[in-house]
C-alpha positions in Angstrom: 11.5 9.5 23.9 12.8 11.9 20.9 9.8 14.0 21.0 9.8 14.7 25.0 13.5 15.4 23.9 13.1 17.8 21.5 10.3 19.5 23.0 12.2 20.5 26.3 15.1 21.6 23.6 12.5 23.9 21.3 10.6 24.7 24.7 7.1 24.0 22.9 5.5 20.8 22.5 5.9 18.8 19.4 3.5 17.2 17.4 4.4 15.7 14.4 3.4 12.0 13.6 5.6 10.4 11.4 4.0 7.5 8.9 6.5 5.6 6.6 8.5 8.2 5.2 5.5 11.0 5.1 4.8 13.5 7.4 0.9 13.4 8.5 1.6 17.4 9.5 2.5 17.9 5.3 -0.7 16.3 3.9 -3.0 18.3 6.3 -2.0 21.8 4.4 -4.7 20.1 1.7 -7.2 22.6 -0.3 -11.0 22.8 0.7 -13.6 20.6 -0.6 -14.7 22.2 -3.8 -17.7 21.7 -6.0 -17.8 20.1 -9.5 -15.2 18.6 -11.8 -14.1 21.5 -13.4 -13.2 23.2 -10.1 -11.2 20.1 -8.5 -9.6 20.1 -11.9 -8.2 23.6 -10.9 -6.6 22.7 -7.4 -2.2 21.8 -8.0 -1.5 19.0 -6.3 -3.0 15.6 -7.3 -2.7 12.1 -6.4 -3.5 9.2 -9.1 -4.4 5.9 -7.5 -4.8 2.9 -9.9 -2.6 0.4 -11.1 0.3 1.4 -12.9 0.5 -1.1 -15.8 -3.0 0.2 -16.6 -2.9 2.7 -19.8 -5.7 4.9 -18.3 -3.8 5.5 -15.2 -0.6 6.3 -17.7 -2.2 8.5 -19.7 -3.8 10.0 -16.1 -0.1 10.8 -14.8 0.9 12.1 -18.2 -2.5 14.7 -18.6 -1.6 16.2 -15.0 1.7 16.7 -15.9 0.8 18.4 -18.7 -1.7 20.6 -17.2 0.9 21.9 -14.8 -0.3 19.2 -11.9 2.0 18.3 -8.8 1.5 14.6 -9.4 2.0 11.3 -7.6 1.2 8.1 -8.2 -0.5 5.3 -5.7 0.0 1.9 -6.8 -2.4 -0.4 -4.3 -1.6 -3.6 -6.6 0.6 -6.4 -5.8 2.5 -5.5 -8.7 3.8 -1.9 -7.9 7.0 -1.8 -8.5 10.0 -0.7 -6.1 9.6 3.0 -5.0 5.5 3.1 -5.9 3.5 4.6 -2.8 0.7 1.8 -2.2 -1.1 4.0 -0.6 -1.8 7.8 0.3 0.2 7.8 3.9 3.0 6.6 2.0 3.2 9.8 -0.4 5.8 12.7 0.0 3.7 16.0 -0.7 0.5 17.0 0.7 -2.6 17.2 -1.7 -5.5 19.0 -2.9 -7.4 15.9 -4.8 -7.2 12.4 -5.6 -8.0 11.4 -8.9 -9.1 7.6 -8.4 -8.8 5.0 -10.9 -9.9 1.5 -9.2 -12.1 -0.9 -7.7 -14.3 0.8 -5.0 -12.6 -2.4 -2.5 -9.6 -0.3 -3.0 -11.3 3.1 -3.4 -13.1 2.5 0.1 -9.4 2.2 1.6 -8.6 5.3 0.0 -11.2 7.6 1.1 -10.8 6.3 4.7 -6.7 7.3 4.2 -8.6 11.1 2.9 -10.3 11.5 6.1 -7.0 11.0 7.7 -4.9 12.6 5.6 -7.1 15.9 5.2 -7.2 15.6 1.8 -10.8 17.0 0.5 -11.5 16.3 -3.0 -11.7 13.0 -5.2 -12.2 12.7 -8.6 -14.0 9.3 -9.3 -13.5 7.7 -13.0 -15.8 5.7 -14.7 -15.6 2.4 -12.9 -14.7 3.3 -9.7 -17.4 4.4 -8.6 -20.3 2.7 -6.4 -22.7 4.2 -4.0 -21.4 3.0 -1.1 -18.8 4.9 -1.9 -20.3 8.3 -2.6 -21.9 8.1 0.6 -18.9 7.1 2.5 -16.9 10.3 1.5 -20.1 12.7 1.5 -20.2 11.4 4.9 -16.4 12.2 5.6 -17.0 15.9 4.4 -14.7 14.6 0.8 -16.2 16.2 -1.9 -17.2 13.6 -4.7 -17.0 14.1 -8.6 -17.5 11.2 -10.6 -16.4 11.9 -14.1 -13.2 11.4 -16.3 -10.3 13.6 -16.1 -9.2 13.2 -19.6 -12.4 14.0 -21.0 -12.8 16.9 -18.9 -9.3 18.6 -18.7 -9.6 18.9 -23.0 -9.2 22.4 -24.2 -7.2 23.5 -20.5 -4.5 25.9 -20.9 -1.4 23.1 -20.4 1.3 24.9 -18.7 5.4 23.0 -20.1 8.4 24.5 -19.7 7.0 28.2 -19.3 4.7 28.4 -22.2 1.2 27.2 -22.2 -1.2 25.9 -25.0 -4.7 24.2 -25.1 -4.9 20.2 -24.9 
């Protein structure tokens, strides 16, 4: 087995999981849970699930980006194209926050993959939200904000190619 392998090499044990192309170990360097929109809304690294032919979740991507955001995108719809993560395990970087834009039948799949993951912080828009759901991550220790990113993020400094101004 390669990690009985490599451990006797390295002379420690080894514990890294791999999952698709991701590296569990990665996504568990996630931020704390933090209170309130407008402190998630200050954490780097950000993950937008929703589908991607929706124009919220475009102009989602595009706001983080803006604001200076390390941001991927989740696709969980049939209709992600080639090279879309479906879901958070599949993702490259490790997170701070989700910022979830979909059905809470998808959304309850995606806190669950939180837990896992590490990842503390989602930031629910309008629609996404249910009850169930709230409860489910307050439960997990995931910090729940239900609001709208783009409403929230207006008058942030935006940081682009090393200058900054207000959005």
């Amino acid at each position: 087995h390669w990690k009985s392998f490599l451990s006797a090499k390295l002379r420690f044990p080894l514990s890294v999981t791999f999952v698709g192309c991701a590296l569990t170990d990665t996504m568990a360097a996630s931020s704390a849970a933090v209170a309130g929109g407008k402190a998630m809304l200050q954490l780097g690294r950000w993950a937008v699930v929703g589908r991607g032919s929706n124009e919220i979740v475009k102009q989602l991507l595009a706001r983080m980006e803006v604001l200076g955001k390390d941001v991927q995108h989740v696709d969980p719809s049939s209709s992600a194209p080639p090279g879309v993560a479906k879901t958070l395990r599949e993702l490259a970087r490790p997170l701070d926050a989700v910022n979830l834009c979909a059905n809470p039948k998808v959304g309850a799949a995606v806190i669950e993959d939180m837990q896992k993951l590490g990842v503390k912080n989602v930031f629910v828009q309008p629609g996404a939200e249910s009850l169930e759901l709230q409860a489910r991550a307050e439960q997990l220790g995931i910090s729940w904000h239900a609001g709208c990113v783009l409403v929230e993020s207006r008058g942030q400094a935006a940081h682009h190619n090393g200058g900054s101004s207000k959005l």
